[in-house]
C-alpha positions as CSV (number, residue, x, y, z in Angstrom):
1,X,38.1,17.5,1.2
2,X,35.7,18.0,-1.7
3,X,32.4,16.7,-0.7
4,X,28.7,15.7,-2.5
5,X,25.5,15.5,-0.8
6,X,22.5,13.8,-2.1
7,X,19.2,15.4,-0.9
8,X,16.8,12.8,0.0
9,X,13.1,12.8,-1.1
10,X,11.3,11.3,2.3
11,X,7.7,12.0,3.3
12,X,7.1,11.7,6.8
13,X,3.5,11.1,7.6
14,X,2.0,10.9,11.1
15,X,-0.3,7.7,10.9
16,X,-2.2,7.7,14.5
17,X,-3.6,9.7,17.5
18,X,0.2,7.8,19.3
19,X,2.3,10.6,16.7
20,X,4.1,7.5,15.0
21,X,5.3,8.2,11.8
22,X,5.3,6.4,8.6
23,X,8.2,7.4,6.1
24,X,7.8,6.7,2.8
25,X,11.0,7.2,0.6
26,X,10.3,8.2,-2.8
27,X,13.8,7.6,-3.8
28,X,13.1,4.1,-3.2
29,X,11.4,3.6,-6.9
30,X,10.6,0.3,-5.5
31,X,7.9,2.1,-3.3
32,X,5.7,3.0,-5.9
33,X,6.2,0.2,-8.1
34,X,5.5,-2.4,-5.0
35,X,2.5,0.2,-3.8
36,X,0.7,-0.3,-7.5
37,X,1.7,-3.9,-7.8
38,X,0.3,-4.8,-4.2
39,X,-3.1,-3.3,-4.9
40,X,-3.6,-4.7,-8.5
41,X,-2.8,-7.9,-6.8
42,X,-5.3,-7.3,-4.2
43,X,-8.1,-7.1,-6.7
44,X,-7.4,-10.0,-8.6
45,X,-7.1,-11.8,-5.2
46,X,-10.2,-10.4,-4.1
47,X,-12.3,-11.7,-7.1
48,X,-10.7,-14.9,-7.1
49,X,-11.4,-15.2,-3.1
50,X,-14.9,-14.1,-3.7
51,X,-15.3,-17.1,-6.4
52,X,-13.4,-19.5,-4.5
53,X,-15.6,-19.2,-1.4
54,X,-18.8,-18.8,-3.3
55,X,-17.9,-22.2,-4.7
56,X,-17.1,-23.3,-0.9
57,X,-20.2,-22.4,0.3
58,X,-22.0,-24.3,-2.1
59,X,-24.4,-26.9,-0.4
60,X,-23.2,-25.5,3.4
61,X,-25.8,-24.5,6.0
62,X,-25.8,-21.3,7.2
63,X,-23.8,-22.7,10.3
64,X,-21.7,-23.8,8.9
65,X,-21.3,-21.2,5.5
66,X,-20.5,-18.6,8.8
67,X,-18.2,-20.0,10.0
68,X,-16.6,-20.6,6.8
69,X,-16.4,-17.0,5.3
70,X,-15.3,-16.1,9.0
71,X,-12.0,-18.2,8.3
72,X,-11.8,-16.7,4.8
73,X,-11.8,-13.5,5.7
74,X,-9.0,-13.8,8.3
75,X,-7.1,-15.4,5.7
76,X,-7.6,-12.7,3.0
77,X,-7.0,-10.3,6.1
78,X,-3.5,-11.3,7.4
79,X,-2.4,-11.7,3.7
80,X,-3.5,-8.3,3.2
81,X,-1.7,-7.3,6.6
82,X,1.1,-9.1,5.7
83,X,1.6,-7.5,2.2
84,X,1.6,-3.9,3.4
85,X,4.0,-4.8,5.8
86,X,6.2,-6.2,3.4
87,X,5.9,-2.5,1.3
88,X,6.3,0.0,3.9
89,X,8.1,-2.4,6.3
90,X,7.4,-4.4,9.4
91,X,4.9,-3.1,12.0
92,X,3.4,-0.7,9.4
93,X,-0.2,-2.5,10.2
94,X,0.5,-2.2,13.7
95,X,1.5,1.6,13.6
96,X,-1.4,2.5,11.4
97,X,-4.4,0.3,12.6
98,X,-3.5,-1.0,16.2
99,X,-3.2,-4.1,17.4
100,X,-5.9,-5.5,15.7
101,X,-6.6,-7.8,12.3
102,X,-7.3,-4.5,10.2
103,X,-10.1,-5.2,7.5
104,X,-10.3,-4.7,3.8
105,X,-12.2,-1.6,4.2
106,X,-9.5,-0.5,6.6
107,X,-6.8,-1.2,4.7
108,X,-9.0,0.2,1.2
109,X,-8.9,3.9,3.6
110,X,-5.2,3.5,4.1
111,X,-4.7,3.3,0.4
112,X,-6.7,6.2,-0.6
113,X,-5.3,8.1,2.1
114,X,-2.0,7.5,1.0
115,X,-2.0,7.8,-3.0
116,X,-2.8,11.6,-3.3
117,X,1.4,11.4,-1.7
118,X,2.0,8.7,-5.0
119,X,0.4,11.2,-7.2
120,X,2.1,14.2,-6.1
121,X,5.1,12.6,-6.5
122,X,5.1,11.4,-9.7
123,X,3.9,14.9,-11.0
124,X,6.5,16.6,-9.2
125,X,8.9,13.6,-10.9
126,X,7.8,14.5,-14.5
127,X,8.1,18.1,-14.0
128,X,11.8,17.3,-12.8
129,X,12.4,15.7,-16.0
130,X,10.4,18.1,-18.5
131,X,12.9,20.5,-16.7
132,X,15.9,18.2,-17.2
133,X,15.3,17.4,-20.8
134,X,14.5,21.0,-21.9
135,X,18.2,21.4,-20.2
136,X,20.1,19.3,-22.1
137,X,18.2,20.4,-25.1
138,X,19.5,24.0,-24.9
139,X,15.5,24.7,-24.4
140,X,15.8,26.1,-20.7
């Protein structure tokens, strides 16, 4: 029986001091399209977060403008949370911060950790197909 194998193109990442492993599947082109798409929605989230709350805390006491950005910031924090769940699957949070409520500047590390892998993929990607296409020209 004739048979075809398809090599796979998955990074395996160790994400803690526990040795659990985050896998991200770069044949998945939805993985880097969600990864972008996630962050440029994070910053215009973030600006409009800042404004709405600036505009909350408008007329508040300090008391009372606290506990207010508290609350807003656990809000922007489980979205955020939530989100890169949703892109490198469930319990990714848990696996890479712990059991806590990770923070922007947490989750701003974990994205500039993980985009030299994005880069070096789509590099490696073009080469394929500057390769490919000089192939099928008669060029290699």
């Amino acid at each position: 029986m004739d048979r075809i194998r398809i090599q796979r193109n998955v990074k395996r990442i160790e994400v803690n001091d526990k040795g659990e492993i985050l896998e991200l599947d770069f044949d998945d082109l939805n993985l880097p399209y969600n990864f972008y798409a996630m962050i440029k929605q994070f910053e215009t989230d973030r600006v409009k977060f800042t404004k709405d709350l600036a505009e909350k805390l408008k007329g508040k006491s300090d008391a009372e403008s606290v506990d207010e950005m508290i609350a807003a910031e656990r809000e922007l924090n489980i979205y955020m949370r939530d989100a890169v769940d949703k892109v490198f699957g469930e319990g990714t949070c848990r696996k890479v911060y712990g059991d806590i409520l990770p923070s922007v500047e947490m989750h701003m590390q974990f994205f500039d950790a993980l985009t030299p892998y994005f880069e070096e993929e789509a590099k490696r990607r073009q080469e394929k197909m500057n390769k490919y296409s000089a192939r099928r020209m008669g060029n290699a």
